[in-house]
Structure formats: C-alpha cells, structure tokens
VMD Tcl script that draws the C-alpha trace (Angstrom):
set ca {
  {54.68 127.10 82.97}
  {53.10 123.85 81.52}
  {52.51 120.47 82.53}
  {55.33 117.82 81.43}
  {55.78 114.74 81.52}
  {58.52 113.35 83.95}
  {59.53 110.79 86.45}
  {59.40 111.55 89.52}
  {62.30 109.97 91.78}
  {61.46 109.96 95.88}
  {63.72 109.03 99.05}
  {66.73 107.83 97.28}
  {69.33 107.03 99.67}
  {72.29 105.52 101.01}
  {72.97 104.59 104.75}
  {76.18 106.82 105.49}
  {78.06 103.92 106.93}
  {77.93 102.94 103.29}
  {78.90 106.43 101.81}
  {81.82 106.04 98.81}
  {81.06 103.01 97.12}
  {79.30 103.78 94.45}
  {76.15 102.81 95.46}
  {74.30 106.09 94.99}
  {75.07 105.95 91.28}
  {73.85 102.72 90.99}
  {70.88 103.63 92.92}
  {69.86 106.76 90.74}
  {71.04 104.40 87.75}
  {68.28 101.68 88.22}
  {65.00 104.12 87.86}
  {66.96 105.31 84.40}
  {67.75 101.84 83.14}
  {63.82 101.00 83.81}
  {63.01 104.20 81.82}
  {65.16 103.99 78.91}
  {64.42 100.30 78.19}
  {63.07 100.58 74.59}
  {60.26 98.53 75.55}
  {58.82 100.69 77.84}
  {56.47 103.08 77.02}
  {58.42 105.81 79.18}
  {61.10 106.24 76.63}
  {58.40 107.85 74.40}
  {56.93 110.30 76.25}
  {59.43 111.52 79.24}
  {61.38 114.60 79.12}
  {63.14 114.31 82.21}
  {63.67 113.58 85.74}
  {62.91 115.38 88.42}
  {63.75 115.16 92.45}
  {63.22 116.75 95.70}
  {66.70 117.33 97.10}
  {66.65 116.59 100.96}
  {70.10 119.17 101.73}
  {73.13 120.72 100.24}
  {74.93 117.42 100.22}
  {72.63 115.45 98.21}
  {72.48 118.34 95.85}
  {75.98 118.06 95.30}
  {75.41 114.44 94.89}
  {72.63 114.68 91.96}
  {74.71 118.31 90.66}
  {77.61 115.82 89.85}
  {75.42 113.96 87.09}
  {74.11 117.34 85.64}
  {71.07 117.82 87.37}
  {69.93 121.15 87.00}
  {67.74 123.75 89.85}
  {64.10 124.41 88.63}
  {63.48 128.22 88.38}
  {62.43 129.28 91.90}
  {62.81 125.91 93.02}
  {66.68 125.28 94.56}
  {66.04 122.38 95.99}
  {64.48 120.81 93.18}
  {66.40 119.58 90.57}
  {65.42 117.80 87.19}
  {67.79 115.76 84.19}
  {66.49 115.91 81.28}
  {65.65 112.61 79.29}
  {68.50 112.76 76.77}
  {71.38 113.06 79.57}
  {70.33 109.41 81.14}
  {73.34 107.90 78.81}
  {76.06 109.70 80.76}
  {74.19 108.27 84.10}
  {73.78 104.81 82.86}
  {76.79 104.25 81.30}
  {78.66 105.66 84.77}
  {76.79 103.02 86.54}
  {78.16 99.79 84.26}
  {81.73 101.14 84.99}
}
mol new
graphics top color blue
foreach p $ca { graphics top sphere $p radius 0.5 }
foreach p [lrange $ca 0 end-1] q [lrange $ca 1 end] { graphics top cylinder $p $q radius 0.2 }
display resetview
C-alpha cells in the first residue's frame, strides 16, 4: 500500500429516462479529455482513475471500459492512465 496519484471521479450519472444514448461514455469521456490534454499538468503525474461504484449496474457500466476492482475494495474500481485512449477515442465515435 502507497499513496498514488489519481483522479478521483464522483456522482457520475445519467437520468434513466435517458439510459442508451451514449451519454454515459461521453460523460466519463470529458474528465479524461481534461486529463490527457498535454497542457495540463495531470498528464504528468496521474496513474489512473479511480471511482466509487454506486451498484452492480454501474459496475457493469465502468467494467465495460476496463475498469478494474481495487483489492478488498469491489465496489471501487480504478483505470489506469494509459487505457484513457480506448475511452476517449469511444467517445468521438
């Protein structure tokens, strides 16, 4: 165990009337786009991204981009830095 440094993504969401158009990827999209930018600082120093799954469906949801569990943490998953592309480039499409 050891402190790294990651972005943290909270309360992402989509109103379920709204479920199935894509709109989840673009939402988890935008916070990688931000971090990636090679102006940012973030790009230098980030290994990953990490979230707080609220059920089994949004895990299934963020499992789909290759979000993995945390040891001893289910519910918590994390991406690491270098898979953003696959994320990003699913969100232009």
């Amino acid at each position: 165990r050891r402190a790294l440094p990651v972005a943290v993504l909270a309360w992402l969401g989509v109103d379920q009337r709204h479920h199935r158009k894509g709109l989840g990827t673009r939402l988890l999209a935008e916070p990688s786009l931000i971090a990636t930018q090679p102006v940012r600082p973030l790009r230098s120093w980030l290994v990953a991204v990490v979230l707080d799954c609220v059920d089994e469906a949004a895990k299934a949801f963020y499992q789909r981009w290759d979000f993995r569990e945390m040891p001893d943490r289910p519910m918590r998953l994390f991406l690491p830095f270098a898979s953003l592309a696959k994320l990003m480039s699913a969100a232009r499409d």
